[in-house]
Every structure is written in C-alpha cells, then in structure tokens.
C-alpha positions in Angstrom: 53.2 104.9 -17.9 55.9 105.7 -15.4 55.8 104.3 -12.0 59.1 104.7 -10.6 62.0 106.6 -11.1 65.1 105.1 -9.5 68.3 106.6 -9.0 71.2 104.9 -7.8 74.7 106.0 -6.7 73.5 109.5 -5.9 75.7 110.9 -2.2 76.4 114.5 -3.3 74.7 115.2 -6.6 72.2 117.5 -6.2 68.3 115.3 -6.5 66.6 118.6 -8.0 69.1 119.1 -10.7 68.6 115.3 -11.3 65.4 115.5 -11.7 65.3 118.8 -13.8 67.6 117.0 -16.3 65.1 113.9 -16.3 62.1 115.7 -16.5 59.6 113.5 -16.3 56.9 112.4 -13.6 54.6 109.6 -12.6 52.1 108.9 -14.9 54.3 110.4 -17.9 54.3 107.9 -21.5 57.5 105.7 -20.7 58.5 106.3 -24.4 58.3 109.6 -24.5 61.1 109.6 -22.3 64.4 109.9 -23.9 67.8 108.1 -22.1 70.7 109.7 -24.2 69.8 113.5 -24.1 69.5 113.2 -20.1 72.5 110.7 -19.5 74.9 113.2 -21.8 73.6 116.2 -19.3 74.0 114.1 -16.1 77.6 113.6 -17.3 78.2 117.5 -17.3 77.4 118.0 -13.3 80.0 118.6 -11.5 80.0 115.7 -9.2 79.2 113.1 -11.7 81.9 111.2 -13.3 80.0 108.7 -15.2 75.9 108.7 -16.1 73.5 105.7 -16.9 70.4 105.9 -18.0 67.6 103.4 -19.0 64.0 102.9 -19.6 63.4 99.4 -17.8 60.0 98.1 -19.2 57.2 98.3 -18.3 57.4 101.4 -15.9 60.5 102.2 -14.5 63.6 105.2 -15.7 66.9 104.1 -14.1 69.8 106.5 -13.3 72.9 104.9 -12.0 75.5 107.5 -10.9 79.5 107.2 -10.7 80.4 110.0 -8.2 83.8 111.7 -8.0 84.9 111.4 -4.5 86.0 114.4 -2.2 89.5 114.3 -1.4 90.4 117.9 -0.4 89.6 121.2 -0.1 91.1 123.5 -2.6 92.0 127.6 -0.6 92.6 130.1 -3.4 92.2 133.7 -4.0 90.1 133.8 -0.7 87.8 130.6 -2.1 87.6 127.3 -0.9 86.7 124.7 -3.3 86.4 120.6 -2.8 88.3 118.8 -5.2 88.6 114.9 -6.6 91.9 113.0 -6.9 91.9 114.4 -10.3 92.1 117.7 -9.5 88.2 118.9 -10.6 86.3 121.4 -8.3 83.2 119.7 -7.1 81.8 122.7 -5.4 82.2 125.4 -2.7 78.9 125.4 -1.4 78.2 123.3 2.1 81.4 122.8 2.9 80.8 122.4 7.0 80.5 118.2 5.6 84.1 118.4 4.1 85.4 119.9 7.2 87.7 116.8 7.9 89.4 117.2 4.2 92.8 118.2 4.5 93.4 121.8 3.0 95.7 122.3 0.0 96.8 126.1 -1.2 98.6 127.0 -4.1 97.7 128.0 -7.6 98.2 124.2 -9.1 98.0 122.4 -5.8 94.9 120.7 -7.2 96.6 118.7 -9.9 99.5 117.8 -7.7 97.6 117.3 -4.0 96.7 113.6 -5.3 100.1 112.1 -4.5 100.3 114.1 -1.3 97.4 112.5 -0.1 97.7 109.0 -1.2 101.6 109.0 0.5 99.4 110.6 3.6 97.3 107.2 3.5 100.0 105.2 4.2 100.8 107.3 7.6 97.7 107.3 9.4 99.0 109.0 12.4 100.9 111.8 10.2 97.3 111.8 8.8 95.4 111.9 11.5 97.9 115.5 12.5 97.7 117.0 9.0 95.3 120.3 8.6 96.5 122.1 5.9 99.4 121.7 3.0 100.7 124.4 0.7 102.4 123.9 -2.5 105.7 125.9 -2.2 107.1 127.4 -5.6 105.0 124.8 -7.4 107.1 121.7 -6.8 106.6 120.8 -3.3 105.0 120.9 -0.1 105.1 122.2 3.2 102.4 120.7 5.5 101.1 122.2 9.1 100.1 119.5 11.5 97.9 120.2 14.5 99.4 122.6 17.1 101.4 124.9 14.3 103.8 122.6 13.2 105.3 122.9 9.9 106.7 120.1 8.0 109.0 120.6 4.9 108.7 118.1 2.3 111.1 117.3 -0.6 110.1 117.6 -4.1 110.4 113.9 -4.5 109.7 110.6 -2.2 107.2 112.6 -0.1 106.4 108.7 1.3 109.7 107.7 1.9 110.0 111.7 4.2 106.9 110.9 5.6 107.8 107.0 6.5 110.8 108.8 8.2 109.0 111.2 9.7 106.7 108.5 11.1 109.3 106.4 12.6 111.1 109.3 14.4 107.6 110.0 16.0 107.2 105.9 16.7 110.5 106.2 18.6 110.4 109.2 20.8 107.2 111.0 20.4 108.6 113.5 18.5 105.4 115.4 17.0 104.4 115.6 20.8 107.2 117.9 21.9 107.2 121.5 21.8 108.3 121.8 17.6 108.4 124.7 15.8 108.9 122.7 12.2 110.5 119.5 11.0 112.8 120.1 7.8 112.5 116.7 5.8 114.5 118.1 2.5 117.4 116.0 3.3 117.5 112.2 2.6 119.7 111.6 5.5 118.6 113.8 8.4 115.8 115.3 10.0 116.4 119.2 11.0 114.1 119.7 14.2 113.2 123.8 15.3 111.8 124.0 19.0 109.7 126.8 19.8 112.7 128.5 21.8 114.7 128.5 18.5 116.9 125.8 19.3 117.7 123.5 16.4 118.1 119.9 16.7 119.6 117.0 13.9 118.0 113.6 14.0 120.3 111.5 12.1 118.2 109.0 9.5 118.9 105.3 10.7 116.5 103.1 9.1 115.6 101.4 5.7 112.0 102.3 4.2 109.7 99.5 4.7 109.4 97.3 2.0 106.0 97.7 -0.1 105.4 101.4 1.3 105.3 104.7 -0.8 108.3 105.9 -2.5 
C-alpha cells in the first residue's frame, strides 16, 4: 500500500496538477501505480524540464523534478509572460513573484534575451539599474535603466559595451548624472545625451578585462 508520496525539486510547479497526473492516494495498491505514463505527463508542464518517477518499495512513489528557471519577463501584444534561458514561456499567471526579472519586448526577444542577460551578470551594478530591454529591429538592444535612461547597444559584444559602460560609471559616476541615453554602437566612444539636449563624447580608453564577456 502507499504511504508516502514524495516529491522533490518542486519551487513553481503547480502541487495539484502534480498530483492530478499522479493520481493516486494513501492506502492505494503500490503496483497499481504506473511510473512512465505519469513521468511522460510531468514532462509536458510548463515548468518542468525533466521528470522522474519511481515506485520505491515497499510504500513510497517518488517524483524528482528538474525545474526551468525564471530569467525574464517576456511583454508582448499587451501580455506579459516569464520565460527560461531558453526562451519557453513558463506562465503569466502570479507574476507580482517575478517582479525583479528584468523586462524584455520584442517579437523574438525571447530566443535572443539569454545572452543579454548572462553579459548583464557580469555587470552587477549595470544590473542592478536595468528595468526593461527591447529588441530593436530584431538584432539588438536598447536597455532603460532606472530613472529613464536609455542605453543603445550594438548588435555584437554587448559585454564588451556593457564592460565599457561599467568603467565610465566606475570613473565618474556617470549613470548618476542627469542622462538622457548612452549611445554604445561605437567600439571607440561613448555618445552621452543630457536631459537639456546637450551631447557629450566620452572617448574609450581602456582594454576589456581579460576573462570577461565578449
């Protein structure tokens, strides 16, 4: 007979649809209890990447869950969707938890927001700033940090821009002055917009740091 039914791994999945997949209770014949039908319908919710599940003898039906891991939130046609590194939509539903996700727009920002985010990683302060990002013509990104300001990124070496962008805030407090957006499209400058309209060019002096994103 069944006496426990343990379920590991489980943050986001939901427990009822778990246990409507399983569908068994205490008390239940441990063999009539079939692994493979519920572990291949585990592996079709949304959140679960990978599914295992066991009868452990005498009395106990195991479920050990791989979860896919929140990385963003995913604005579209007036939605908002999280999605994992690989670009899946999780869900839209309780999304106050995910609040601190940074939010992507764009028709195929989810397949691309992955390399965004991991060159973000390496710039915890830039991080820390970033609120939204949207994908611009399908090839790259402009990013809004707190307080309006809006960041264009290349196409390519978003970590290199960002270390750049890092530095020139490391030296003189740059995303603390009163910045309209930061133009990093250029390999060898940064293009500066105050507020007022006034445009300033910050020259690129510096070597990327070896072992950082490129």
């Amino acid at each position: 007979m069944v006496e426990n039914i343990l379920v590991e791994g489980r943050s986001y999945t939901d427990p009822d649809a778990i246990m409507a997949i399983l569908n068994i209770k205490k008390g239940d014949p441990v063999f009539s209890f079939e692994p493979q039908p519920a572990q291949d319908m585990l592996n079709k919710l949304s959140w679960v990447k990978e599914a295992r599940v066991q009868r452990r003898l005498p009395d106990t039906i195991y479920v050990g869950l791989v979860e896919r891991k929140p990385m963003a939130l995913w604005q579209y046609k007036g939605k908002v969707k999280v999605i994992d590194e690989e670009g899946e939509t999780l869900t839209s539903d309780k999304l106050a938890r995910f609040k601190d996700l940074l939010i992507v727009t764009g028709e195929d920002a989810p397949g691309r927001a992955y390399l965004l985010i991991e060159a973000l990683d390496f710039e915890p302060d830039i991080q820390q700033r970033s609120e939204s990002a949207m994908l611009v013509s399908g090839r790259r990104w402009d990013l809004t940090l707190t307080g309006g300001i809006k960041v264009r990124l290349p196409e390519e070496e978003i970590g290199f821009a960002l270390r750049r962008l890092a530095s020139a805030h490391e030296e003189s407090a740059l995303l603390d002055k009163d910045i309209k957006s930061i133009d990093l499209r250029e390999a060898e400058r940064i293009i500066v917009q105050t507020r007022p309209g006034a445009v300033q060019d910050y020259r690129a002096t510096f070597e990327p740091a070896a072992g950082g994103p490129i």
